[in-house]
C-alpha positions in Angstrom: -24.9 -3.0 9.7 -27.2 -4.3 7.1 -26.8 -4.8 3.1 -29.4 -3.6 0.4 -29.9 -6.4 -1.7 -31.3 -6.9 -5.1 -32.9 -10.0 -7.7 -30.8 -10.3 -10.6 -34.4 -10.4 -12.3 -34.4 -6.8 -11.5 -32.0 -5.3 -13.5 -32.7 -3.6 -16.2 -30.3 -2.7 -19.2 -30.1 0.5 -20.8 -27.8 1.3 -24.0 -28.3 4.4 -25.2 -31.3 5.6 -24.1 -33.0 2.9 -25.1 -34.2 0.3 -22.5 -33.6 -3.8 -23.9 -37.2 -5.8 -23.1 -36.6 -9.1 -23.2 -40.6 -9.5 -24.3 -39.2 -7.2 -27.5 -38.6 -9.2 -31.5 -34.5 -9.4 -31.5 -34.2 -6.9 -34.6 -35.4 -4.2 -32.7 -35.1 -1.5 -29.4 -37.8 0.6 -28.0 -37.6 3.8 -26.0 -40.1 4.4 -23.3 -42.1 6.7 -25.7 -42.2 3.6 -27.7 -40.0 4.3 -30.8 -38.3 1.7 -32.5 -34.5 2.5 -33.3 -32.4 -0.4 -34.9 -29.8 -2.4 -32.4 -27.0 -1.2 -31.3 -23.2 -2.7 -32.6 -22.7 -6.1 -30.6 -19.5 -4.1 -28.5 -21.5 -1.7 -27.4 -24.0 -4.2 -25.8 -21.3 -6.1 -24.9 -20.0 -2.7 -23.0 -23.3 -2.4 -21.7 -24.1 -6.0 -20.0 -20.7 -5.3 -18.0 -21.2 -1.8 -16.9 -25.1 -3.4 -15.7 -23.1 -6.6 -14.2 -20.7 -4.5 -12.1 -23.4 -2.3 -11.0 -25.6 -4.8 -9.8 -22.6 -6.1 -8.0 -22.1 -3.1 -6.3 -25.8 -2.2 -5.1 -25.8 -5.9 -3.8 -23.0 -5.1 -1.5 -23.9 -1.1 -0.7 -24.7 -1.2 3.4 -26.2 1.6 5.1 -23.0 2.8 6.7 -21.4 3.2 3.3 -24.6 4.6 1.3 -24.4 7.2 4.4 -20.8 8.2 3.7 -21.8 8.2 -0.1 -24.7 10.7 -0.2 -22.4 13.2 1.8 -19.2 12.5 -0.3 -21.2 13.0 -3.8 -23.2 16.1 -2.3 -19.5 17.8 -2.6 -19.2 17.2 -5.8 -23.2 18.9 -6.8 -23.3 21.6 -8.9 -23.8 24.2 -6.7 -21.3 23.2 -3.9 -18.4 23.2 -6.9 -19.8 26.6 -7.9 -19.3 27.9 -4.6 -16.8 26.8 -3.6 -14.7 28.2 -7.4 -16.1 31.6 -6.0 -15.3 31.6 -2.8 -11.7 30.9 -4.1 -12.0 33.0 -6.4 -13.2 35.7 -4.0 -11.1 35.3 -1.2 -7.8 33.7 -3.3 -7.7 35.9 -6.3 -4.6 34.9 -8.8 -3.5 32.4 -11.9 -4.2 29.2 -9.7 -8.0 29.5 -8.5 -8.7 30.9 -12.2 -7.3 28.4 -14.0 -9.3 25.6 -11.5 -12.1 27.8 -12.1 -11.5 27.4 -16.3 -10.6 24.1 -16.1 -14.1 22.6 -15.2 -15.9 25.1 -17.3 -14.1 23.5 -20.1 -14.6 19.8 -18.6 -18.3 20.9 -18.3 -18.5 21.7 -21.7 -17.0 18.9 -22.8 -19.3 16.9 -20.7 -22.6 18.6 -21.9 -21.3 17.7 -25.9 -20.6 14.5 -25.3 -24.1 13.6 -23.2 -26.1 15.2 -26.0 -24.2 12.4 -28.4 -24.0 9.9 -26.1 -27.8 10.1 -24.9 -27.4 6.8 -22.7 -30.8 6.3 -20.4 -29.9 6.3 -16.5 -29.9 2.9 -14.3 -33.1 2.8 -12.8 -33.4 -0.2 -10.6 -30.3 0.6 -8.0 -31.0 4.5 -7.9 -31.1 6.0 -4.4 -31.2 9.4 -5.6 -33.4 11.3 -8.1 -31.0 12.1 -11.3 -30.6 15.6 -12.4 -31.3 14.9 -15.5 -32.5 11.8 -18.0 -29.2 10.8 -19.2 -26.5 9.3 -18.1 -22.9 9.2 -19.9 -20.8 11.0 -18.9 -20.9 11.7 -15.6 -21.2 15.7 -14.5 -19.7 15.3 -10.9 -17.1 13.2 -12.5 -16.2 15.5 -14.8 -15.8 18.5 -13.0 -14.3 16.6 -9.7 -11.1 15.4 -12.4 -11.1 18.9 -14.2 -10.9 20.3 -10.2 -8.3 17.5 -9.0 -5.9 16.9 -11.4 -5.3 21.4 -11.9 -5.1 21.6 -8.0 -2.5 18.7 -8.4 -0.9 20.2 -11.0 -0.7 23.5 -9.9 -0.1 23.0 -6.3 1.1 19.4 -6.1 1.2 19.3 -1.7 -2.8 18.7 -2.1 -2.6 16.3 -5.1 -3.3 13.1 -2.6 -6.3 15.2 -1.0 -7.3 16.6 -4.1 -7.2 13.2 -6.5 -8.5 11.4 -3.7 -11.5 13.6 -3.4 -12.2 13.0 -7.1 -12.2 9.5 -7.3 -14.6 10.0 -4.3 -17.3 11.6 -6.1 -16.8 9.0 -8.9 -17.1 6.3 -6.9 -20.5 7.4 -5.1 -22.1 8.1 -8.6 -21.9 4.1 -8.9 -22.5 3.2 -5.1 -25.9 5.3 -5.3 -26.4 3.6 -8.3 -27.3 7.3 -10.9 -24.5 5.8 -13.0 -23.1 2.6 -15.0 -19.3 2.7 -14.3 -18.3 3.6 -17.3 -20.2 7.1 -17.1 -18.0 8.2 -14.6 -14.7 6.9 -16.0 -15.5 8.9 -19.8 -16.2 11.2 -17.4 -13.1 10.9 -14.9 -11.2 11.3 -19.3 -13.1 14.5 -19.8 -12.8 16.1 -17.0 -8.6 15.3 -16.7 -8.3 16.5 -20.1 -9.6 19.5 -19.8 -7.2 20.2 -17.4 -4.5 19.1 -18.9 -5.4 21.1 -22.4 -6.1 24.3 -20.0 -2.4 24.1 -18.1 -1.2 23.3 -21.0 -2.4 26.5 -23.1 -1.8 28.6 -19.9 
């Protein structure tokens, strides 16, 4: 078993869509199309050097056994196997539970696609071992729907909460092990997506 291991002068740090250059004056960011934004609040850098710290700490202890076990776990939680597999239940289990699953993670997913066109934080580049679906990275999408799908499974039939919540975390984990998110993409996302089912039970 062998670890993937990384130079701390390789990490770069992203806040908001905006990548830091060391090279750059201190009263200024630049974007890779080369605008010029002024800096962020000092917490939110703050924020940022941890969520880049933990990651690197993470990608320097990711071995092939575990990235293995990560791309298959995080592949459960695409967009197209949580689709199918809301249909098939939908489908083949007809009735109040499967629909309110179903309308849970539509809400969390709308949630999540609001707050990412706010949030507009660049992805990690340097520890990525897959291509991301999209340019930014807070919150996380397979977070969000894997809490909106866990915690109304547990809810509504609580025998599968510990498969269910466990399954979740899962997918949030292997965001950060394959290195497509900072940490703290998938826990605003892990917020979103458990509120939404918590507003939809709640209203049902």
């Amino acid at each position: 078993m062998t670890k993937r291991t990384y130079h701390k002068s390789s990490i770069s740090r992203q806040v908001h869509g905006c990548a830091i250059d060391s090279s750059s004056s201190p009263g200024t960011l630049e974007t890779m199309q080369g605008l010029r934004f002024e800096p962020s609040p000092s917490w939110v850098l703050h924020l940022d050097a941890i969520d880049a710290r933990v990651l690197a700490w993470v990608a320097s202890r990711r071995s092939d056994l575990l990235v293995g076990a990560m791309h298959v776990i995080t592949r459960s939680g695409d967009a197209a196997t949580v689709v199918g597999a809301l249909l098939c239940a939908l489908l083949l289990r007809p009735g109040r539970t499967a629909a309110l699953v179903a309308v849970s993670t539509v809400v969390g997913l709308a949630l999540f696609s609001a707050a990412k066109r706010v949030c507009r934080r660049g992805r990690p580049k340097v520890f990525a071992l897959l291509p991301a679906p999209d340019r930014f990275s807070m919150p996380s999408g397979h977070a969000t729907s894997a809490w909106a799908i866990g915690v109304s499974v547990s809810v509504l039939l609580p025998t599968l909460a510990p498969i269910a919540l466990a399954w979740a975390l899962a997918v949030s984990i292997s965001r950060v092990v394959l290195g497509v998110h900072y940490p703290f993409d998938v826990l605003v996302g892990a917020l979103l997506g458990s509120s939404a089912a918590f507003i939809v039970l709640a209203l049902a």
